[in-house]
C-alpha positions as CSV (number, residue, x, y, z in Angstrom):
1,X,-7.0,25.9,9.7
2,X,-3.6,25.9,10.5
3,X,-0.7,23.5,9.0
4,X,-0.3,21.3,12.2
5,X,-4.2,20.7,12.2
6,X,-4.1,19.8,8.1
7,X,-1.4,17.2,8.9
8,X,-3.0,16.0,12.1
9,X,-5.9,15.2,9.8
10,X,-4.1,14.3,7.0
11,X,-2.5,12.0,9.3
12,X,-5.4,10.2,11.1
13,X,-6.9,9.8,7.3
14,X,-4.3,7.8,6.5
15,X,-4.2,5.7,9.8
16,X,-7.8,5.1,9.1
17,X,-7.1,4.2,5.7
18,X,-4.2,1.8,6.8
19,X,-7.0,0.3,9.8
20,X,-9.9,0.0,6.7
21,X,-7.6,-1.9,4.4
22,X,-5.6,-4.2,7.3
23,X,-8.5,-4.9,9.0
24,X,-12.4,-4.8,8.0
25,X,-11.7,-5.2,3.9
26,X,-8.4,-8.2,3.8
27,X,-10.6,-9.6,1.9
28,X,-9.8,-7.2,-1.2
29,X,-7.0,-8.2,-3.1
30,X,-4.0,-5.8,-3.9
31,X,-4.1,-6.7,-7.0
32,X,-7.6,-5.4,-7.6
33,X,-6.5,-2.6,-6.0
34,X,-4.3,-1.9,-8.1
35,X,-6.3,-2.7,-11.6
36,X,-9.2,-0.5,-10.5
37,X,-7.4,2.5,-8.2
38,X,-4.0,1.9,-9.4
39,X,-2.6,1.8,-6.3
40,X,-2.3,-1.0,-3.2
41,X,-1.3,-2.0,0.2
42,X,1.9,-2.5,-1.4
43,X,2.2,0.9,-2.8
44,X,0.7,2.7,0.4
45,X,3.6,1.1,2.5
46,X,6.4,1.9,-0.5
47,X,5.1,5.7,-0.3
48,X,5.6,5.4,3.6
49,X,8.9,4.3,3.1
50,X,10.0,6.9,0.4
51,X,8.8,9.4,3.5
52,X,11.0,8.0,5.7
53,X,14.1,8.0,3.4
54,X,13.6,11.7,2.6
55,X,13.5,12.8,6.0
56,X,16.8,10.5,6.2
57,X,15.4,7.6,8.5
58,X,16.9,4.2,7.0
59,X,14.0,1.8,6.3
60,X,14.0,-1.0,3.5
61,X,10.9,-2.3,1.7
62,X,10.4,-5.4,4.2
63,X,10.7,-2.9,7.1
64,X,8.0,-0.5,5.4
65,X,5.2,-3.2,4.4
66,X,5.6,-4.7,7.4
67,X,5.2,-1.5,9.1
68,X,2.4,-0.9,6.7
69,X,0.9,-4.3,7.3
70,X,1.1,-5.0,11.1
71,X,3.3,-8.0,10.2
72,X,5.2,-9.5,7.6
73,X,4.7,-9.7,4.3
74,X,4.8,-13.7,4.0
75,X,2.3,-13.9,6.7
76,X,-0.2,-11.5,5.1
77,X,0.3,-13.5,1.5
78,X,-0.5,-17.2,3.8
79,X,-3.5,-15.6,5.7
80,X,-5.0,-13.1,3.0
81,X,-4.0,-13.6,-0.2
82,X,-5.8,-15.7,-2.9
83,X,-4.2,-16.6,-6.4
84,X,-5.0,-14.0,-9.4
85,X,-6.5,-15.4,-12.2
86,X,-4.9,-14.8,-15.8
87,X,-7.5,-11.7,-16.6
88,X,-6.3,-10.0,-13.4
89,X,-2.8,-10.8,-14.3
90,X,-3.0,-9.4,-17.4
91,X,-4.5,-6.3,-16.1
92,X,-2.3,-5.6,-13.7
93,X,0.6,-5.4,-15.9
94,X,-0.5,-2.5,-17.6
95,X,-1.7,-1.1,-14.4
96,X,1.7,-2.0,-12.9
97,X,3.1,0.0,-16.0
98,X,1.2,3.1,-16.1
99,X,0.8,4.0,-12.2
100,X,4.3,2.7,-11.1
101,X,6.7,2.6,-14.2
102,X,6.0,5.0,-15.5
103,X,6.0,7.4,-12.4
104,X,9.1,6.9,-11.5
């Protein structure tokens, strides 16, 4: 296979990804995403925008989530987001710690 292929594929994995998480599963919380894979929505669209900046394209965090998310992220938090409970909370700090921290 050549290289343009793998990334066109690479590519429309990720857009299906991106359609999966935005659209048929809203219902799963990023922070159980992160606790059990750790990695998120937020992540996903932080990884898009570290992309961007290497290839010298300005984009800021709000640019890339909302990019990532289809709209901003205070509308995502009103329509999809539920309160964590303290066990989540709790979890997600040391998830928080060893997936983002700690990678730089």
């Amino acid at each position: 296979m050549d290289n343009q292929t793998v990334i066109e594929l690479q590519a429309a994995a990720f857009r299906r990804l991106q359609q999966h998480l935005m659209q048929h599963r809203t219902d799963v919380q990023n922070i159980d995403m992160m606790n059990l894979a750790g990695f998120c929505r937020n992540c996903l669209s932080r990884w898009y925008q570290e992309a961007a900046n290497e290839r010298g394209i300005e984009m800021d965090k709000d640019e890339a989530r909302e990019l990532f998310y289809g709209m901003t992220m205070d509308a995502w938090k009103a329509q999809h987001q539920t309160d964590a409970g303290d066990a989540q909370k709790e979890a997600f700090k040391t998830a928080f710690k060893e997936n983002v921290e700690d990678k730089g």
